[in-house]
C-alpha positions as CSV (number, residue, x, y, z in Angstrom):
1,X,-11.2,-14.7,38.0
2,X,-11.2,-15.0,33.9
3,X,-10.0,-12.4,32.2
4,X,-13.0,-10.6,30.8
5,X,-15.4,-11.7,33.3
6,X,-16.8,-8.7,35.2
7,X,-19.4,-11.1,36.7
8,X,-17.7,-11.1,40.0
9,X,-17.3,-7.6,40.5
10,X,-20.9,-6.8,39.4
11,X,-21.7,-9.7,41.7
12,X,-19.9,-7.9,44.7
13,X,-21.1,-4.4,43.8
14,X,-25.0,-5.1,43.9
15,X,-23.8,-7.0,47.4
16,X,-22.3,-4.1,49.3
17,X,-25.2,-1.9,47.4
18,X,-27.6,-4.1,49.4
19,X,-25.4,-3.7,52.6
20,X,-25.4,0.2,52.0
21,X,-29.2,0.2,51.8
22,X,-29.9,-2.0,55.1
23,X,-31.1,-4.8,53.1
24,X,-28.2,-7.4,54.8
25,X,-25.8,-7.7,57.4
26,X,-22.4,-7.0,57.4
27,X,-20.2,-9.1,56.8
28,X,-17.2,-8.8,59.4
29,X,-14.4,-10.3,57.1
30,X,-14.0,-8.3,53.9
31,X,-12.1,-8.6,50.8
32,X,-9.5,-6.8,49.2
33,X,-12.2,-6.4,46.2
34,X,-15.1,-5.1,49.3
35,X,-12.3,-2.9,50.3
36,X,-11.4,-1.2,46.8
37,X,-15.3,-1.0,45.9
38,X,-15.9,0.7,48.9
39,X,-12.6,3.2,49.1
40,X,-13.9,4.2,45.0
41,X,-17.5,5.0,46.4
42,X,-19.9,2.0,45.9
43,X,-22.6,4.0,44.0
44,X,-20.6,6.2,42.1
45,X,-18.2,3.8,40.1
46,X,-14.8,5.7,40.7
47,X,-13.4,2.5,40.0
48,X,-14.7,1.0,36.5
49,X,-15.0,-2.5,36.9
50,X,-11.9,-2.9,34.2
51,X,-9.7,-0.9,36.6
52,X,-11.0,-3.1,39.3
53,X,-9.9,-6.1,37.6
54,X,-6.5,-4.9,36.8
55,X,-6.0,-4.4,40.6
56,X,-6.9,-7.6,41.6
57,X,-4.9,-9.0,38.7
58,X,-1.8,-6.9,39.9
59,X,-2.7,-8.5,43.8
60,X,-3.4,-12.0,42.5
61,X,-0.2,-12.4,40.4
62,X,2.7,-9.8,42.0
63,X,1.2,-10.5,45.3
64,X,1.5,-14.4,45.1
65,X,4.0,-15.5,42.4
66,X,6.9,-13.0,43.6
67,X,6.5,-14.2,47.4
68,X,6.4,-18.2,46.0
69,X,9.7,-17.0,44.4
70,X,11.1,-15.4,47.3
71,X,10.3,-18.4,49.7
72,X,11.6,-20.9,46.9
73,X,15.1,-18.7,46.8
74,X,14.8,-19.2,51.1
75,X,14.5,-22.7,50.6
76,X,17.5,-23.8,48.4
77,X,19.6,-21.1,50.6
78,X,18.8,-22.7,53.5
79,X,19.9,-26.0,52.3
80,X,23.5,-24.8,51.2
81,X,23.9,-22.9,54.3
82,X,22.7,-25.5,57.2
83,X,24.3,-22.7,60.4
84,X,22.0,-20.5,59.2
85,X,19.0,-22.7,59.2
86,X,19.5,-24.1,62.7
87,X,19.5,-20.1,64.1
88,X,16.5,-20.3,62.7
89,X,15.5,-23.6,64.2
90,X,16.8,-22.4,67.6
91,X,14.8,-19.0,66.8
92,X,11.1,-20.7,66.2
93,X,12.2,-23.0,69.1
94,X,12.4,-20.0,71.5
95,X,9.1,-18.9,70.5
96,X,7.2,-22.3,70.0
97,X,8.8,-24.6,72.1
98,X,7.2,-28.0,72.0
99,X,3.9,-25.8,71.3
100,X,2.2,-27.5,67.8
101,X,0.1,-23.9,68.1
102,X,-0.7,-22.2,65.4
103,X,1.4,-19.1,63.9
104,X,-0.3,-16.0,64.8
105,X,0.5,-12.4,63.2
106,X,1.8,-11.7,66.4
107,X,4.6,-13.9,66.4
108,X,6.0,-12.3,63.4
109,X,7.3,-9.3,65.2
110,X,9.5,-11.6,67.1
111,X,11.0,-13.9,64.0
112,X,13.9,-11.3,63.9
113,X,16.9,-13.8,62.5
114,X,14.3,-15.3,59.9
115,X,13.4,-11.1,59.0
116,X,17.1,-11.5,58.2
117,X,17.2,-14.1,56.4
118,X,14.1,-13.5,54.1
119,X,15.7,-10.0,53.6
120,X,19.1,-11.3,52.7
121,X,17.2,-13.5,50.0
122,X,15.7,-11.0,48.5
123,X,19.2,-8.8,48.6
124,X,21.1,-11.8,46.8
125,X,18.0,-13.0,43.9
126,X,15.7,-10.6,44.5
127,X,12.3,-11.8,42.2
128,X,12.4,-8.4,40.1
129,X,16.1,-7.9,39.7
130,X,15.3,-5.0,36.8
131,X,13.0,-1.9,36.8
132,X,12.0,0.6,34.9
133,X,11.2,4.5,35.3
134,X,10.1,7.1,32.9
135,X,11.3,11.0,34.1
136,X,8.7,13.2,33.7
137,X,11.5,16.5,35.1
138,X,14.6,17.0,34.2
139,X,17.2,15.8,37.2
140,X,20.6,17.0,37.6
141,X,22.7,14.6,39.3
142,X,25.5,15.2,41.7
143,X,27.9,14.2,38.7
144,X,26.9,17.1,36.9
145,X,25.3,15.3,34.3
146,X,21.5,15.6,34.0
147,X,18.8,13.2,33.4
148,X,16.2,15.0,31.1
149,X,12.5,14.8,30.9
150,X,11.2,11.8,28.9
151,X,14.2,9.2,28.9
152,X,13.8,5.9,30.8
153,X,16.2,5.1,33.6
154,X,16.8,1.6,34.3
155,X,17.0,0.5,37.8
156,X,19.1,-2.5,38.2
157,X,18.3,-3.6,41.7
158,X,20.7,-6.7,41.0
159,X,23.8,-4.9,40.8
160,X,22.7,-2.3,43.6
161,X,22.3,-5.5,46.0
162,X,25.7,-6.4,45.6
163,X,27.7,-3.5,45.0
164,X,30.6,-3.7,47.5
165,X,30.4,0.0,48.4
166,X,27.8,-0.8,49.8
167,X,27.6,-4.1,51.0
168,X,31.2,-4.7,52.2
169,X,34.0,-7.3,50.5
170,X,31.7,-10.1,51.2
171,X,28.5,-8.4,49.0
172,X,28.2,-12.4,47.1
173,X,28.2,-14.3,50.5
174,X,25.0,-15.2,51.8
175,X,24.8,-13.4,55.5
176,X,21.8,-12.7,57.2
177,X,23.8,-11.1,59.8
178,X,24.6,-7.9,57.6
179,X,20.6,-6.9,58.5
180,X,21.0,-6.8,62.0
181,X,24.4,-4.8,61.8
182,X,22.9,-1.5,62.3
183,X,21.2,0.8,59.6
184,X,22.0,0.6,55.7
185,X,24.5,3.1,54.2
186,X,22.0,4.4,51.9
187,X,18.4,4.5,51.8
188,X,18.5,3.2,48.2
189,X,20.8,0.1,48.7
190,X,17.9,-2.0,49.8
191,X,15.3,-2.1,47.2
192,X,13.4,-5.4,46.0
193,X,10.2,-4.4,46.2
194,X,11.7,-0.9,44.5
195,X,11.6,2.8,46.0
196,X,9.7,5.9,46.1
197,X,6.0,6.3,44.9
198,X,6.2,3.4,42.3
199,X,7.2,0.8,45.0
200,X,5.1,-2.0,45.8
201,X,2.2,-2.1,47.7
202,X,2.3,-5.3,49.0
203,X,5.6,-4.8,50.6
204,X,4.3,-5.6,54.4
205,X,2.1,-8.6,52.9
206,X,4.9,-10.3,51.1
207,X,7.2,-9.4,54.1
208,X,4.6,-11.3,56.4
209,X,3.8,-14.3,54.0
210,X,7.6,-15.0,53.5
211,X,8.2,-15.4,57.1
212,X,5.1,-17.3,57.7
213,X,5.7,-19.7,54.8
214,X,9.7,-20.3,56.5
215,X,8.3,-20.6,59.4
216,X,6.0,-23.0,59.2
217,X,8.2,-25.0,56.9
218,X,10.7,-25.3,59.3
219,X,8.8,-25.7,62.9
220,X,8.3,-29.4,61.0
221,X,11.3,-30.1,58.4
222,X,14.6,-29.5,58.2
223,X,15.8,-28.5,54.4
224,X,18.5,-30.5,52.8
225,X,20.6,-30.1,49.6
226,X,19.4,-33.0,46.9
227,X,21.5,-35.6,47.7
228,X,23.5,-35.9,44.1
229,X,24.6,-32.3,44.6
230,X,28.4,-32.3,45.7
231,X,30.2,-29.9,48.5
232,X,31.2,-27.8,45.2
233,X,28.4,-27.6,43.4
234,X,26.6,-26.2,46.5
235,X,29.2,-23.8,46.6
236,X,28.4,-22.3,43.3
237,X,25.6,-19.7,43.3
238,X,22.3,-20.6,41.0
239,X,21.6,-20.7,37.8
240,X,18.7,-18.0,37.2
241,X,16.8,-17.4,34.0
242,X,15.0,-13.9,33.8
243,X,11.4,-13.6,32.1
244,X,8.6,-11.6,34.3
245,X,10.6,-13.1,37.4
246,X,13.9,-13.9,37.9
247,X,13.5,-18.2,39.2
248,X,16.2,-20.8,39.5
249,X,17.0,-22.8,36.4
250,X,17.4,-25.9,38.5
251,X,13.5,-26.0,39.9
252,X,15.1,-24.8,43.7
253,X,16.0,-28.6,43.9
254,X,15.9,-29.5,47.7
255,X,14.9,-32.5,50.1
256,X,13.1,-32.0,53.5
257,X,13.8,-34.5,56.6
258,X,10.9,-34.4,58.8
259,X,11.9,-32.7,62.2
260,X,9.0,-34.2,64.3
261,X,10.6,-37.8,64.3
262,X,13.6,-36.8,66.2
């Protein structure tokens, strides 16, 4: 969709308008634009079509880019940590066998290592490693020191994810294992799709398109390191730059050996 083109929403609307009024079928798979239209009231506009297209902007670019991110992060941590990656060979192995089925949203459930692993990515470079809040109340904190109406509180969700009160003396090391410990110490540890009422929305759907992108990746190949990075250099955590997203400077350099010809 081009910015300032409403076409496709007017499109849409005189669609479900049509639907409402017995003039078509339904259509059994709907959009996440016939959903909004229809939860604003299809007649009565709730939704302008501008607010419409800011949501589907806002699914579009946070709902695809940060998961790309997140599975690129997967990718060149599975190549510097090759125990982890055949747990989760040995995992999809369990579940597939010698199967070349498709993945189905019920397998997901059982992908419990790789639910690890994908959340120990996003603990260690998590795509949005900086939010913001305004308060709109004054807080008092348990310090005594209180946060007054109007300022803007800075969440950094980098230095949460790997604060060894929380985390234990091994916060920097790459563990999936840490996830399947037990619960968290604090509610508040975990947060890379942030907290409360501002979270995001799509925390679920990029939950479920991070392990299906692993998955499927590795039910063929097996991910390697590039082969002119030395046993030290993979030793070294990445090099990130920070605009929107936080990405690896290096392009998440890896090589992928195809698993199907052993």
């Amino acid at each position: 969709m081009v910015l300032g083109d409403f076409k496709i929403i007017q499109k849409k609307r005189k669609e479900l308008e049509a639907i409402q009024q017995g003039g078509k079928k339904t259509n059994s798979l709907r959009t996440f634009l016939d959903m909004m239209i229809e939860s604003s009231g299809r007649l009565e506009q709730k939704y302008s079509d501008l607010e419409l297209r800011e949501e589907l902007m806002v699914i579009v670019i946070a709902g695809t880019d940060t998961s790309a991110v997140g599975a690129s992060f997967a990718a060149a941590m599975l190549a510097r940590h090759p125990h982890v990656q055949q747990k989760l060979h040995h995992e999809l192995d369990m579940i597939f066998g010698d199967s070349n089925r498709d993945l189905t949203v019920e397998d997901l459930p059982k992908l419990k290592y790789m639910e690890a692993v994908v959340k120990e990515t996003l603990r260690l470079y998590p795509p949005v490693p900086i939010t913001m809040r305004e308060v709109t109340d004054d807080v008092p904190l348990p310090s005594g020191t209180t946060v007054v109406n109007g300022v803007t509180v800075i969440q950094n969700i980098w230095a949460i994810h790997r604060n060894p009160s929380f985390w234990g003396a091994d916060a920097e090391q790459f563990r999936p294992e840490r996830f399947l410990e037990g619960p968290l110490k604090h509610p508040a540890q975990f947060q890379p799709f942030s907290l409360s009422m501002r979270n995001c929305l799509g925390y679920n759907y990029a939950m479920m398109s991070l392990k299906t992108m692993i998955a499927n990746m590795l039910r063929r190949y097996r991910i390697l390191p590039p082969s002119h990075m030395d046993e030290h250099r993979l030793q070294e955590p990445l090099k990130l730059s920070l605009d929107i997203m936080m990405r690896d400077i290096d392009n998440y350099q890896i090589r992928l050996e195809d698993r199907t010809k052993n």
